[in-house]
Each structure stands twice: as C-alpha cells, then as structure tokens.
N, C-alpha and C positions, 0 to 999 in steps of 0.2 A: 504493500500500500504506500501511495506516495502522496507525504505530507505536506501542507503549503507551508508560506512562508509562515516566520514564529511571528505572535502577538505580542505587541509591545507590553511597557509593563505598567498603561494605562489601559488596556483594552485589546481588544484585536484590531486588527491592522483593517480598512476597506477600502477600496477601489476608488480612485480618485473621483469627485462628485465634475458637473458641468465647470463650476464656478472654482476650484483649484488648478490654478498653474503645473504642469506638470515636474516643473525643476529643474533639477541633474540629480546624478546618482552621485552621494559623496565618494572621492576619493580617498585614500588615508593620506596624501598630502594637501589633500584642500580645506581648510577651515576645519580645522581637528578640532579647536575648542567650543566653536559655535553649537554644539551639538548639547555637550554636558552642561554648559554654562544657560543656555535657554529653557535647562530642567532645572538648574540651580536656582536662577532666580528668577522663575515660575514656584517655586516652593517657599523662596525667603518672602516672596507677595503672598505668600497663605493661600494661594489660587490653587482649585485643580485645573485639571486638565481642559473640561467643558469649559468653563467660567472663563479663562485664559483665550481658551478658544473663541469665547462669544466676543470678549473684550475687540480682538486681535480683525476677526471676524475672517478667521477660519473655521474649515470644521474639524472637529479635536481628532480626528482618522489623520489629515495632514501635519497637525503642530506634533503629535506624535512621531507621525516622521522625522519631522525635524529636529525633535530630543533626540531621538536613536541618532542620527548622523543617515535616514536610510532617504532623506533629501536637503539638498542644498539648497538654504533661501538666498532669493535672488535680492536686490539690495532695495527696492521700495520693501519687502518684506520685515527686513532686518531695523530698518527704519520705522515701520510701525510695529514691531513686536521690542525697539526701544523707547518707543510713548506709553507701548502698553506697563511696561516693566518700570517705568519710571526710572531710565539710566538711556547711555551712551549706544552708539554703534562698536564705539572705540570696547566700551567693557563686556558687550558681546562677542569680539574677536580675542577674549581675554589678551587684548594690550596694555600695558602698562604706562599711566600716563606719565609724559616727558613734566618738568621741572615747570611749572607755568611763568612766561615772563610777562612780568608786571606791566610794560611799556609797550603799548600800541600806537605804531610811527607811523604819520601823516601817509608814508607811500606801502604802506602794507597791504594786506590783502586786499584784492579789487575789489570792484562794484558787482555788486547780482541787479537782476532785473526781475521783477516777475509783474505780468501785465501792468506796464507803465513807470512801475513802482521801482524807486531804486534804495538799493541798502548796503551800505558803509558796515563793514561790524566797526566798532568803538571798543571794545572789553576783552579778555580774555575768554579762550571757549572754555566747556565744562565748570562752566561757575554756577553754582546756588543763583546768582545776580546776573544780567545779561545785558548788553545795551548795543543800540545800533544808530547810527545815523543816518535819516530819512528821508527822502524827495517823493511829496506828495503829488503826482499832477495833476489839472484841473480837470474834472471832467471825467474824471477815468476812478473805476473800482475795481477789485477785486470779487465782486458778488454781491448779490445781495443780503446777504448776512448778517445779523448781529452776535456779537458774538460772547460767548459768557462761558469761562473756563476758572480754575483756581488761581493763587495768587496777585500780584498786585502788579500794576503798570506805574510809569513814571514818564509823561512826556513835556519836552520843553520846545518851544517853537522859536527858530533861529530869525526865519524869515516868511515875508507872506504868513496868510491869515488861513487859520484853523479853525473848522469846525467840529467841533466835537459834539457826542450824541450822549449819555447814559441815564437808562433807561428811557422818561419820557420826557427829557429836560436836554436843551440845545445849547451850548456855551460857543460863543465865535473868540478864539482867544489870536490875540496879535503876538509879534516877535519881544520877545522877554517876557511871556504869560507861559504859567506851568501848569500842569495837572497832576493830580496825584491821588489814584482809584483804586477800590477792592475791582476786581477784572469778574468775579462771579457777577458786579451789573453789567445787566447788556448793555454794549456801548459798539462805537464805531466813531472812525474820522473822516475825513475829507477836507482837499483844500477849499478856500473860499476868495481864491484871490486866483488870475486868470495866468499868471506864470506859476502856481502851484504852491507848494508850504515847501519849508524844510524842518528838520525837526531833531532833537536828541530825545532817546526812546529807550526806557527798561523794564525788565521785566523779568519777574521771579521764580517764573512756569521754567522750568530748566528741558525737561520734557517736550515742550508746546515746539510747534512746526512755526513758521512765519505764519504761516495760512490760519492755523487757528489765534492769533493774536489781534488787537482791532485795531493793523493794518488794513484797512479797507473795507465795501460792504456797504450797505445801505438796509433801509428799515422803511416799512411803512408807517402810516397813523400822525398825526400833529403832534410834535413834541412841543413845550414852552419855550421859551428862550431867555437865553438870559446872557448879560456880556458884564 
C-alpha cells in the first residue's frame, strides 16, 4: 500500500485551494530559516494555526506549508505574514540586525512614489518610532479610504496647506501647524493648496505598510471644520 505525503503537525496536508499561489518547493539552501521561524512566532502570538491563517488570509493547509519549509513564500507573502506577526521581513529571514546609525544624511536613500505620492524616509528603519518626509499632491489620492489602525501619528507641515480629516471634524493646517492623533480615529489628508503640501510624518505602527497609514484617501459625509 502506498502512502501519501505525511500531515503536518497542525493537520493534514490539502490540495492547494483556487485562491493559493502555488510557490516553489523549498530547497535546503533557500531560506532554511523562514520555515521554523514563521512557526516560532506564530506560537510566541498565542495564535494557532487557523486564527494565523484567517489573520494572514491564507488557508491554514498553505501556512502549514510554509512552517514545514514544504513551500516557499514568495515576498508580498513574507511581507504580510510580517504585519501579521507584528515584526520584520529582516527577523523572518532570521537576520540579524546590523548596529542602527543614528544619522540620516540629506543624500540617503531615494525617493518612492506610490500614486503621486512621494516619500523621503527621515529615521532609522526597524524603530518602535518611524518618520518620513512627505509630498502631498493636489488633487490626487491614494483611495478612498479612511483609515483607523493602532498607534499614534505625528505630522508637521513644511509647506503648502493641509487638510486634515478625523473623524467628522476638518482642520486646514498651514506651514508651521502640527498635529498630533491616537490613528484608531478615522482620519485622512490631502493637500489644499494647488502645488501640493509637504510634510514631516511619524508614526508608531512599526508593523503598518505606507498604504495603511493616513497617507491618502478620502471619506464621504460633511465633516465641521475648523482652522
């Protein structure tokens, strides 16, 4: 009699569904730690297997794979099962991080872009605290979104005029006006001046993507305002 493959030691194994990537098959010189380390802290989160799974929004047959080492996540993967896990790409690859330098020099890492949007980092990565420097442009969002996640934002607006949203309250803040917000209110920005805002921006979600943070977005309904 010939046996199938063995059940992992969350359940048995199943067939890939519609909505699973089918991967790679690990090698034993490809990403050896990724494997034990996504079971590691899947366990130090007090999650099982399901729960982890729903978070990640796989289904727990595939992240099972992925503890065994019997597939390799590909890197949007790796990137959301580190927001799930609340850590790094860097400490899913068990790397060890290098000596953090204090001093972020004017010609350091370039600029990103995402729809319009441009973003300077300002701080060191892998911080508790995180900041970036911002070009809002006029006219342009990231979605319609509002957005409400943990921790706290901090932004100050260099130039051009900011609109700010939270909850159902509007504030138009000029160049040398701050804000400073629990991020659980729904909020959002946008410039309000036709060459755009620029902005210094932090924030404490160490976990959080760009995308979830209220860089961008919009809201229905009349807010008040207030200046």
């Amino acid at each position: 009699m010939t046996s199938g493959p063995a059940p992992g030691p969350e359940g048995p194994d199943e067939p890939l569904g519609p909505d699973e990537p089918l991967g790679h098959d690990t090698g034993a010189d490809e990403l050896p730690s990724v494997a034990p380390q996504l079971r590691d802290l899947r366990r130090r989160a007090g999650l099982t297997l399901e729960a982890a799974a729903a978070r990640a929004r796989l289904s727990p047959a595939h992240l099972s794979r992925l503890e065994t080492g019997r597939r390799q996540p590909s890197l949007p993967l790796l990137l959301g099962l580190a927001r799930t896990y609340g850590t790094t790409v860097s400490e899913l690859l068990g790397e060890t991080p290098a000596v953090a330098d204090p001093i972020v020099r004017a010609g350091g890492p370039g600029a990103r872009e995402a729809d319009g949007w441009t973003y300077w980092q300002a701080g060191g990565p892998g911080r508790g605290m995180q900041a970036l420097r911002v070009h809002v442009p006029h006219g342009r969002s990231q979605g319609e979104l509002v957005r409400v996640h943990p921790g706290e934002e901090w932004l100050y607006v260099l130039g051009g005029r900011l609109r700010l949203h939270l909850a159902e309250a509007e504030y138009l803040l000029e160049p040398g006006d701050s804000a400073h917000f629990d991020s659980l209110t729904p909020h959002r920005i946008g410039a309000a001046t036709q060459g755009g805002a620029d902005l210094l921006f932090v924030h404490t979600l160490l976990q959080s993507s760009l995308a979830g943070l209220c860089l961008g977005g919009g809201a229905s309904g009349a807010p008040a305002h207030h200046r």
